[in-house]
VEXPAKE-700625 format. One record per residue (C-alpha): x negated, z, y negated; residue in one letter. Coordinates in steps of 0.02 Angstrom, whole numbers. Layout:
c1:X&c3:Z&c2:Y&r:A
...
//
This chain:
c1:0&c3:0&c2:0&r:X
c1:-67&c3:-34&c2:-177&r:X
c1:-99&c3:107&c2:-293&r:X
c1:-44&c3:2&c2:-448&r:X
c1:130&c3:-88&c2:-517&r:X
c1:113&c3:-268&c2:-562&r:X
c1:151&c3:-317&c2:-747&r:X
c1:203&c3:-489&c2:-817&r:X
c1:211&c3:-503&c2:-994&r:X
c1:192&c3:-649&c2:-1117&r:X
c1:68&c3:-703&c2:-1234&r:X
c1:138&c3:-728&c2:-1436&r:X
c1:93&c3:-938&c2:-1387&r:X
c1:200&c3:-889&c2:-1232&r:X
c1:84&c3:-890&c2:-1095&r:X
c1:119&c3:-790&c2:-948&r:X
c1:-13&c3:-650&c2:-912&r:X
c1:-43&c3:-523&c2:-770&r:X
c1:-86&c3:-337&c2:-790&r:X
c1:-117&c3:-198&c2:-642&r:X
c1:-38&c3:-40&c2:-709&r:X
c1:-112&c3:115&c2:-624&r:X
c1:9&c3:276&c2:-666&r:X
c1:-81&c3:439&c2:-716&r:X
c1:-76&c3:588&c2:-598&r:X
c1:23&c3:736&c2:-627&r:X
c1:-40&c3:847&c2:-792&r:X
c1:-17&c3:842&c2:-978&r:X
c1:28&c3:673&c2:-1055&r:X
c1:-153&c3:599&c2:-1128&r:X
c1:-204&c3:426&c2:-1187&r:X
c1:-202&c3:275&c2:-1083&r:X
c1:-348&c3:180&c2:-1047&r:X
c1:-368&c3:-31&c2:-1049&r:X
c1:-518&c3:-94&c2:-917&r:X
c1:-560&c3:-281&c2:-988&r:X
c1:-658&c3:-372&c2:-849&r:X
c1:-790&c3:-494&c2:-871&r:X
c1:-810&c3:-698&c2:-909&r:X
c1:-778&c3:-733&c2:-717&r:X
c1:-693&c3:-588&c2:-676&r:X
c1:-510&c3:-543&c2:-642&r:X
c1:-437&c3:-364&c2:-626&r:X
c1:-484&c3:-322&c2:-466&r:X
c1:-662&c3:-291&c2:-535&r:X
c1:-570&c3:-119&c2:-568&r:X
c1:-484&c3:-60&c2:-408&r:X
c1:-613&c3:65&c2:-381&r:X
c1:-634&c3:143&c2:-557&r:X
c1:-443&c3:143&c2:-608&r:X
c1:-383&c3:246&c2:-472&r:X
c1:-540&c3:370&c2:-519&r:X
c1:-472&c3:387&c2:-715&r:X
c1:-287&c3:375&c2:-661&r:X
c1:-310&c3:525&c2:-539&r:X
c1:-397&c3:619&c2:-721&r:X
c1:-220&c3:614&c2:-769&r:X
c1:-222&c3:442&c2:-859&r:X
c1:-98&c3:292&c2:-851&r:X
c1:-218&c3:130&c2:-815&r:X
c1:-202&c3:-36&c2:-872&r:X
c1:-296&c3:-173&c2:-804&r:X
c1:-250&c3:-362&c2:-847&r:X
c1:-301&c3:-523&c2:-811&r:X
c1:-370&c3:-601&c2:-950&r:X
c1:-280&c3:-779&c2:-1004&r:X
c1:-357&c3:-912&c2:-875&r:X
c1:-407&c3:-772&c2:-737&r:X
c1:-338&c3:-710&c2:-559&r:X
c1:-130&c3:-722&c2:-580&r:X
c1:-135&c3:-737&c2:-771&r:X
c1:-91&c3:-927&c2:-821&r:X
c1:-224&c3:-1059&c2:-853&r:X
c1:-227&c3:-1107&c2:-1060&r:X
c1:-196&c3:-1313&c2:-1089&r:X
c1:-299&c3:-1269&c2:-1236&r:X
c1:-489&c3:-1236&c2:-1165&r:X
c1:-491&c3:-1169&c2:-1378&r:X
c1:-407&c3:-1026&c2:-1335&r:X
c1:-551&c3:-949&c2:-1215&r:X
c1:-614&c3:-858&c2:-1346&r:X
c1:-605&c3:-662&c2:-1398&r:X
c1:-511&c3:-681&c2:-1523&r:X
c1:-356&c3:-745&c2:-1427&r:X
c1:-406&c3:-621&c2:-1312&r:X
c1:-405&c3:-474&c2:-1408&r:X
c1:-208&c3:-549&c2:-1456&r:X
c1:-167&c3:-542&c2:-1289&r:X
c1:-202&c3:-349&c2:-1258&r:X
c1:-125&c3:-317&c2:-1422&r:X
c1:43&c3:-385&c2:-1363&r:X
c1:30&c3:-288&c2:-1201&r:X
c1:2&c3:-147&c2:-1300&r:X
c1:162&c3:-167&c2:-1400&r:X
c1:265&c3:-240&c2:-1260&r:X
c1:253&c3:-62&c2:-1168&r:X
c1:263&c3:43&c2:-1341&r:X
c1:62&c3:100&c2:-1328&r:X
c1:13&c3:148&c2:-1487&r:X
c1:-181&c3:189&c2:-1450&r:X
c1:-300&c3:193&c2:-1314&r:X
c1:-465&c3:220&c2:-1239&r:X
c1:-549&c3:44&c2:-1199&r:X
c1:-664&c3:17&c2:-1037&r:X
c1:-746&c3:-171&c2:-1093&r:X
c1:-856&c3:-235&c2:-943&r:X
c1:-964&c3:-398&c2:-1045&r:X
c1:-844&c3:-512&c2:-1117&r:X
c1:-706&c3:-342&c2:-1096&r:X
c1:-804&c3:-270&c2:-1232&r:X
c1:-831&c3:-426&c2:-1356&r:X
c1:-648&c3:-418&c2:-1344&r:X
c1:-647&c3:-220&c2:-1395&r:X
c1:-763&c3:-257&c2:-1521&r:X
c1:-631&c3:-400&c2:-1588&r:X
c1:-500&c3:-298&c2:-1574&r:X
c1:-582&c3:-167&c2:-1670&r:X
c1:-585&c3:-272&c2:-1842&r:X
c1:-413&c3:-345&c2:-1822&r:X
c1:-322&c3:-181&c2:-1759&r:X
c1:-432&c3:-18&c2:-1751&r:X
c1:-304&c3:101&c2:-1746&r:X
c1:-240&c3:49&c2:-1559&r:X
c1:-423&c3:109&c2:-1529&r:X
c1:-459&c3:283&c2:-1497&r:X
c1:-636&c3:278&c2:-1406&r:X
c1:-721&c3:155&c2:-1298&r:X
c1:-844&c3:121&c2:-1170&r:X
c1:-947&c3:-22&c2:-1180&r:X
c1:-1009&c3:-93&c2:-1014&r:X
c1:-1171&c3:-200&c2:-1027&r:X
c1:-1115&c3:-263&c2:-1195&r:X
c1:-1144&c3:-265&c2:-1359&r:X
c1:-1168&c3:-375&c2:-1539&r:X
c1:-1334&c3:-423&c2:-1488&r:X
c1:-1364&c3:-512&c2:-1305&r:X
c1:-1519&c3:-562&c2:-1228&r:X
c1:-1531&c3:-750&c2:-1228&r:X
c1:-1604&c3:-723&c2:-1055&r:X
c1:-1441&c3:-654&c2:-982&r:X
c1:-1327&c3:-777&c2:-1067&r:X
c1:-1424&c3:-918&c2:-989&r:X
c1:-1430&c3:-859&c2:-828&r:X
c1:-1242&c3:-844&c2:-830&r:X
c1:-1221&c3:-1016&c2:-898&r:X
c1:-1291&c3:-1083&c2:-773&r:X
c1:-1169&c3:-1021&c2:-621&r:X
c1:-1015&c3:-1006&c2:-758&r:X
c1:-878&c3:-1117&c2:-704&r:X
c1:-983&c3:-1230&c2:-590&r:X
c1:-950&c3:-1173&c2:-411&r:X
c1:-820&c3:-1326&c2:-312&r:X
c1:-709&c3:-1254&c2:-176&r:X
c1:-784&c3:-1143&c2:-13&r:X
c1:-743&c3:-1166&c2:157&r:X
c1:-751&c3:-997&c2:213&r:X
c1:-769&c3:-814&c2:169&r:X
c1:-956&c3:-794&c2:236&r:X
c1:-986&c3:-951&c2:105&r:X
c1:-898&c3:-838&c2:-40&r:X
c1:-987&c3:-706&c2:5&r:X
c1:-1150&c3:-802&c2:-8&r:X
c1:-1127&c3:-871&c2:-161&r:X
c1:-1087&c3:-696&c2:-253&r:X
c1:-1234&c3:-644&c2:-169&r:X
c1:-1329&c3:-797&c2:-247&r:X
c1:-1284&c3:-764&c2:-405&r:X
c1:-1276&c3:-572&c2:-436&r:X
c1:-1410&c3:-515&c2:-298&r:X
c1:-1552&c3:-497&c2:-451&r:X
c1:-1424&c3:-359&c2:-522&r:X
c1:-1385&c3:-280&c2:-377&r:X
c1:-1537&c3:-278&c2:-257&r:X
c1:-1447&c3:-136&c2:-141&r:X
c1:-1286&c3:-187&c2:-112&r:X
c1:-1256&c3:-223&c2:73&r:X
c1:-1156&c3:-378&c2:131&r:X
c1:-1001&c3:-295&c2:152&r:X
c1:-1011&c3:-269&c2:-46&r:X
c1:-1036&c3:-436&c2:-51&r:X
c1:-900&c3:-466&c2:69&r:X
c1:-796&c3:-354&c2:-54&r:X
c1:-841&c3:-431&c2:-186&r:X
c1:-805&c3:-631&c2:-130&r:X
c1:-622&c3:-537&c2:-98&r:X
c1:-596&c3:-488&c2:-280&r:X
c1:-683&c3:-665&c2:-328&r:X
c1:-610&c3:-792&c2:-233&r:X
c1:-422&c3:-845&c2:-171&r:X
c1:-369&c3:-986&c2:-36&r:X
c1:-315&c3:-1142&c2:-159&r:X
c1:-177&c3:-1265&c2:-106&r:X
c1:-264&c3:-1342&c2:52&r:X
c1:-352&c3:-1200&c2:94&r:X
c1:-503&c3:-1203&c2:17&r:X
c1:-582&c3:-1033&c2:-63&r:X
c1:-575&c3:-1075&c2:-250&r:X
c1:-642&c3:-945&c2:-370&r:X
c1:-490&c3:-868&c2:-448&r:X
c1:-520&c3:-930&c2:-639&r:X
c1:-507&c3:-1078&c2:-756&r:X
c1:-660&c3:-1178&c2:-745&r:X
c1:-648&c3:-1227&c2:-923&r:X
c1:-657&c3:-1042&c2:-984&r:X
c1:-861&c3:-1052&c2:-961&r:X
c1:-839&c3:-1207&c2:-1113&r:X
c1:-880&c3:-1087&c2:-1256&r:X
c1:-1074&c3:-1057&c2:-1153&r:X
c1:-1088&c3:-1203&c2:-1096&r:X
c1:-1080&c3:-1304&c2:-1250&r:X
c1:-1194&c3:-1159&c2:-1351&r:X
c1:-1034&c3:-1108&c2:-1458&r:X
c1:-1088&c3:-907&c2:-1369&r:X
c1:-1242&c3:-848&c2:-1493&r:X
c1:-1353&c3:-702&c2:-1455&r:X
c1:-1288&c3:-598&c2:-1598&r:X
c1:-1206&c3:-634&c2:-1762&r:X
c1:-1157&c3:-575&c2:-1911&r:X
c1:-989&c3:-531&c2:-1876&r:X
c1:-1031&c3:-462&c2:-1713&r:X
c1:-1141&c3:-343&c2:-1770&r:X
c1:-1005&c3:-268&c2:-1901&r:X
c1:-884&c3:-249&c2:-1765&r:X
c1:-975&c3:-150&c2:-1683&r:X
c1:-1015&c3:-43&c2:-1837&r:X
c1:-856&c3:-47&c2:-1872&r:X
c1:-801&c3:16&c2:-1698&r:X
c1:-943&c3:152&c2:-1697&r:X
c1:-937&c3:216&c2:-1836&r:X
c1:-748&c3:259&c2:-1853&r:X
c1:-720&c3:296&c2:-1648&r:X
c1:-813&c3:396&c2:-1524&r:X
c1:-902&c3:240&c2:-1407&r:X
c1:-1031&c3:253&c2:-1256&r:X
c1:-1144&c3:127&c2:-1205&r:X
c1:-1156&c3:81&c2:-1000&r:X
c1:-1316&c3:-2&c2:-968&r:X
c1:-1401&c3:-73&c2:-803&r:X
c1:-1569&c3:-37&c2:-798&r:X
c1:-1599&c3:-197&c2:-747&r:X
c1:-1506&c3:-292&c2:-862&r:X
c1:-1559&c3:-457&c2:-929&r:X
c1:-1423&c3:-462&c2:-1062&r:X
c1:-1433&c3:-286&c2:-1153&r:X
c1:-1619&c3:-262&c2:-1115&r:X
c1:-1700&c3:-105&c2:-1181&r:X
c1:-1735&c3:-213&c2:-1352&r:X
c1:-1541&c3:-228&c2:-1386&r:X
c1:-1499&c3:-49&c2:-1349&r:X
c1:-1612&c3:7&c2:-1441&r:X
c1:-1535&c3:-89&c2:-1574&r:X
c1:-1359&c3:-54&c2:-1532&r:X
c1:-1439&c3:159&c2:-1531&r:X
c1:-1510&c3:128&c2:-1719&r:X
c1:-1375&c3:36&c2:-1786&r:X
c1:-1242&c3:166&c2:-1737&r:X
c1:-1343&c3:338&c2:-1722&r:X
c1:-1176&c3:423&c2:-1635&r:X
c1:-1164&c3:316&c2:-1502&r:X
c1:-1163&c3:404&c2:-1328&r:X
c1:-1275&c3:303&c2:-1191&r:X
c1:-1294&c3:306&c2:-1006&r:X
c1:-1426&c3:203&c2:-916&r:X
c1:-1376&c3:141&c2:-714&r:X
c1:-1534&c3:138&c2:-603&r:X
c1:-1580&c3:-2&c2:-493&r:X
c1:-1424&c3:-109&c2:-561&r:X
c1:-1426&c3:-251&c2:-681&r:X
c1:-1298&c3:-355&c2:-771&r:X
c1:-1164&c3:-257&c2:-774&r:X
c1:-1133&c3:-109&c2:-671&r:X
c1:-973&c3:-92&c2:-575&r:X
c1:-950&c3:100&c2:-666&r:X
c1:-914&c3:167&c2:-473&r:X
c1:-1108&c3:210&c2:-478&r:X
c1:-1136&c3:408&c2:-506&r:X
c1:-1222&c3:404&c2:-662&r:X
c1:-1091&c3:281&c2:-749&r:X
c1:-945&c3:381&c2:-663&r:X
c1:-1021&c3:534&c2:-724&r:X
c1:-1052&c3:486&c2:-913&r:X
c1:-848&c3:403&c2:-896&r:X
c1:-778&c3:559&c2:-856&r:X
c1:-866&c3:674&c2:-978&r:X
c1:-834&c3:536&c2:-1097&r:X
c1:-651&c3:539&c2:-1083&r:X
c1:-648&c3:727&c2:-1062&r:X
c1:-683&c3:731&c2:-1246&r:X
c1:-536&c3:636&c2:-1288&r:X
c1:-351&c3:648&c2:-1296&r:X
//
């Protein structure tokens, strides 16, 4: 049985998009909390970690971002961008009356954060940052370039769980290949003839592809002041990481001297927040907050 209720809800261009909602355990009402996945990823990235804050006694929300898993595919490849994004999770927001909440961005999950932070702060009460921030390592963005919406269909689920290993082993040197076996499950879906077909819109990887994805930027960088500075936020890092390497964190650390960081060892771009250290720093994190 599945620990979560499915939610449909549309987009304000009227898209139809997919959320998990995970209800709190038993206890005193407290904020909700919004887990953003990454470029390729869907919601399922979470079904480990959103049973562990629901059972702290907060509601979950976990949806798929437009053009992943069982949200709708965008005839307009323009609208892969953070922006949109960040719309999206705004009109989830108001569709079940959530005024705030405590954000969980994993890579492109917390680009959207950040985005949502300029346009509507206030449904922001604190948020954790997963591998991310306003300046990226140009190493890390290439590298996922060049796998980003390139993989044709798979005949079988050894192949899917070869190519996650392929292209996530330099992250995650340990896992075993039932992770990866795990992880081709959350990845991958059987298409029309029965083919394994990775479950997103190939046309969402556009914006890297074609360079339109900088390093950092102006605007970037005063989100994430502006996020900082106004709301408790803690940094997630893999201490293997080719996209926030130590030089960016330190950044991110000087630029916003309150920020809260945890460092994963042995794991690279981005951790899967299951891993005791991230776990640990999540909970005391949210412990602090309503």
């Amino acid at each position: 049985m599945s620990n979560f209720t499915p939610i449909s809800f549309q987009s304000t261009d009227g898209l139809a998009l997919y959320a998990r909602d995970y209800p709190a355990a038993a206890g005193p009402a407290r904020l909700p909390v919004i887990c953003l996945h990454g470029l390729t990823r869907n919601s399922a990235d979470f079904d480990e970690l959103a049973p562990e804050i629901a059972a702290l006694g907060r509601r979950v929300l976990v949806p798929d971002v437009r053009g992943r898993g069982n949200s709708a595919r965008d005839p307009n490849p323009n609208n892969y961008n953070p922006a949109v994004y960040a719309g999206d999770v705004a009109k989830l927001m108001h569709d079940l009356g959530i005024a705030r909440a405590v954000f969980v961005g994993t890579s492109m999950g917390g680009l959207i954060t950040m985005t949502l932070a300029v346009r509507n702060l206030d449904l922001i009460a604190g948020a954790v940052l997963n591998d991310v921030g306003p300046v990226l390592s140009i190493k890390g963005l290439s590298r996922i370039a060049g796998y980003a919406g390139r993989c044709n269909t798979l005949s079988n689920w050894e192949d899917a769980a070869g190519y996650i290993k392929d292209i996530n082993a330099c992250a995650f040197p340990a896992n075993s290949d039932e992770e990866w076996g795990k992880w081709a499950q959350r990845a991958f879906a059987p298409d029309d003839s029965g083919k394994l077909a990775l479950r997103y819109d190939p046309s969402i990887a556009l914006p890297m592809q074609t360079g339109k994805l900088k390093p950092t930027s102006l605007a970037a960088r005063l989100a994430f002041k502006r996020l900082a500075h106004k709301r408790p936020v803690l940094l997630v890092r893999g201490a293997l990481s080719d996209l926030v390497e130590p030089e960016q964190a330190a950044w991110m650390r000087r630029a916003a001297p309150t920020l809260q960081y945890t460092e994963v060892p042995n794991v690279g771009h981005a951790p899967m927040l299951t891993e005791p250290e991230a776990l640990d720093a999540i909970r005391e994190f949210l412990a602090r907050l309503p």
